[in-house]
C-alpha positions as CSV (number, residue, x, y, z in Angstrom):
1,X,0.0,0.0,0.0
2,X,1.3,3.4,-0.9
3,X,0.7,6.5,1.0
4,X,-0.5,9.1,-1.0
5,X,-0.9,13.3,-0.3
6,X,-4.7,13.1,0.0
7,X,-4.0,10.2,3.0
8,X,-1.8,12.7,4.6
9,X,-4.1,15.7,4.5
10,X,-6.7,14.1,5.8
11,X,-4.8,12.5,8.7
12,X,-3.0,15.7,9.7
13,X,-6.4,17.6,9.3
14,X,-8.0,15.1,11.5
15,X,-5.3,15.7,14.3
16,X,-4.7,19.7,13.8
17,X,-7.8,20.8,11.5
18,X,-9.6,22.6,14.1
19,X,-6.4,24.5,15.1
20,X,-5.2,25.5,11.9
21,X,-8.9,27.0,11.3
22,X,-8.8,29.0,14.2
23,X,-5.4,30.3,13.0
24,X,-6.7,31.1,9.8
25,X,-5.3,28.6,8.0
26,X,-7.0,25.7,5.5
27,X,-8.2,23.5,8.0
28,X,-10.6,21.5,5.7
29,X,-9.7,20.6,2.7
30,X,-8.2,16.6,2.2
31,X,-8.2,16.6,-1.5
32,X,-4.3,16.7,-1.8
33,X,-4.4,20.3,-2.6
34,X,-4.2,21.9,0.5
35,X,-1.7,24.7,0.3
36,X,-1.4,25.3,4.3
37,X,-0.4,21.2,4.4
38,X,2.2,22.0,1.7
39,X,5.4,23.1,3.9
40,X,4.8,21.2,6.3
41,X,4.5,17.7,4.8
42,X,7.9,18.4,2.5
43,X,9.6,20.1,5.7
44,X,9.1,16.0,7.5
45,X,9.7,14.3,4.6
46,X,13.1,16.3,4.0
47,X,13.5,16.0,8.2
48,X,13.3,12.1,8.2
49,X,15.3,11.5,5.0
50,X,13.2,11.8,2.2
51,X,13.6,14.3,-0.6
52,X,10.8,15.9,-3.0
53,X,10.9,17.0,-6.5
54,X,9.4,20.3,-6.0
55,X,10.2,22.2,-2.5
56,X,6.8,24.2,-3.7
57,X,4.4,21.5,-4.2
58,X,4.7,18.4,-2.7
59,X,3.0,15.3,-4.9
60,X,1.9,12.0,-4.9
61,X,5.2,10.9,-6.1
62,X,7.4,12.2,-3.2
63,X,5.0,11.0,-0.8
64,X,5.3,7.6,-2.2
65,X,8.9,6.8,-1.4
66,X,8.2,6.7,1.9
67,X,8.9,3.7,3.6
68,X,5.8,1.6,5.4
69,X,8.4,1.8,8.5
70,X,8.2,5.6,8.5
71,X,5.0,6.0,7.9
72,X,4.1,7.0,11.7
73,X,7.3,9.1,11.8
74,X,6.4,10.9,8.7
75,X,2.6,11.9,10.0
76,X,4.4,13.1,13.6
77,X,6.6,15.3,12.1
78,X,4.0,16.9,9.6
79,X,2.1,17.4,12.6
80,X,5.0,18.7,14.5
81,X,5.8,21.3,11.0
82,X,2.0,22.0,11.3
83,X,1.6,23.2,14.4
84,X,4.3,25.3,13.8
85,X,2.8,27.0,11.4
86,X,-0.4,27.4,13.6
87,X,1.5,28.9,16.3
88,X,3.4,31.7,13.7
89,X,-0.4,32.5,12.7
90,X,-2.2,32.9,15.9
91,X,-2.5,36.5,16.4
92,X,-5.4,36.6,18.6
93,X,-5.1,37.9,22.1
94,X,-7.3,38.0,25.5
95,X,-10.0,40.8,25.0
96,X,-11.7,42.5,28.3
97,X,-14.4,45.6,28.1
98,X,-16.2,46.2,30.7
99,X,-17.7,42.7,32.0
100,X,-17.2,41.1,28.8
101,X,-13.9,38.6,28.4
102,X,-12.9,36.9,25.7
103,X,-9.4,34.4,26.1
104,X,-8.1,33.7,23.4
105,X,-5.2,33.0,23.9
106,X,-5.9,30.2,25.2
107,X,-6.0,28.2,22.2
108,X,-2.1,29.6,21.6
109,X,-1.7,28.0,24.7
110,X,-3.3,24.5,23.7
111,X,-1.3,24.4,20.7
112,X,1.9,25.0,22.6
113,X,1.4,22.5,24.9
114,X,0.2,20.0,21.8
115,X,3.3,20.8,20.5
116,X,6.3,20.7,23.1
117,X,4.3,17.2,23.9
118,X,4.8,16.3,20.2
119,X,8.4,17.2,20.2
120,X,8.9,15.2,22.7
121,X,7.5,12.2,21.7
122,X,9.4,12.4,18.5
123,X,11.9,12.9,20.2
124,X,11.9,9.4,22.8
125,X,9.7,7.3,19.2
126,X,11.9,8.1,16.9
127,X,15.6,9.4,18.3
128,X,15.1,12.6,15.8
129,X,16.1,16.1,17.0
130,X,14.0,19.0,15.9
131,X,15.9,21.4,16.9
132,X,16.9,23.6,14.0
133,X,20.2,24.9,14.9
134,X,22.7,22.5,16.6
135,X,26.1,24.0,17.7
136,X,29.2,22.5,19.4
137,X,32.7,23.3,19.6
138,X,35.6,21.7,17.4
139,X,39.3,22.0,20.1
140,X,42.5,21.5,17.2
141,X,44.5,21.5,20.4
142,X,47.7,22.4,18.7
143,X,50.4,25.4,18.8
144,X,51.5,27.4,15.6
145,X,55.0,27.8,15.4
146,X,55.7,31.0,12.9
147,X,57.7,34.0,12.9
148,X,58.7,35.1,15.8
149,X,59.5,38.9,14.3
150,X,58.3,41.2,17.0
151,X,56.5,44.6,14.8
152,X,56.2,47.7,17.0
């Protein structure tokens, strides 16, 4: 059995669709042209190995390569990619006039906590970093011996 784009959407819209909606984003649509899904599903394919065609529009064709073994790895880390996106669109903020109150922020909050859960999951399932900047420290331990020539 192959995996194709329209599998994916309709996963990922099943897990996050509500979210993405509230963020303004496509949260419906499970045809396999879902524009919002786009990034997302070619940023975990490229994260767990994979590569596709076209960086703008990812097909059938890409999505096909993956493995059976990575198929639950692959639908995690779209999620993870999606909720990322969700978070960079939420712009809505806790309203208060007079004796009316409106928190909305709260569903900033539920996606942040859906999200550092995911990441860790991924993280202990699958032994993948998400991180996207890794730094470390290279020590040549060695001593230059040059010209000695003393400039004042």
């Amino acid at each position: 059995m192959t995996i194709t784009r329209e599998d994916v959407e309709s996963i990922l819209i099943k897990r996050v669709g509500k979210l993405m909606t509230a963020a303004d984003m496509d949260g419906s649509t499970v045809d396999g042209t879902n524009v919002d899904l786009n990034d997302p599903v070619g940023r975990a394919l490229r994260r767990i190995g994979y590569t596709t065609a076209d960086i703008t529009a990812v097909a059938d064709a890409d999505i096909a390569n993956v493995g059976v073994v990575d198929y639950d790895k692959f639908l995690d880390v779209s999620e993870y990619h999606v909720l990322q996106n969700v978070m960079g669109n939420f712009d809505d903020v806790d309203i208060s006039v007079g004796p009316r109150s409106e928190s909305l922020s709260q569903l900033v909050k539920q996606a942040e906590r859906k999200l550092k859960q995911l990441e860790e999951y991924i993280i202990a399932e699958y032994d993948l970093g998400l991180s996207e900047l890794d730094a470390g420290k290279i020590d040549l331990n060695f001593v230059t011996h040059g010209d000695d020539t003393v400039v004042a």
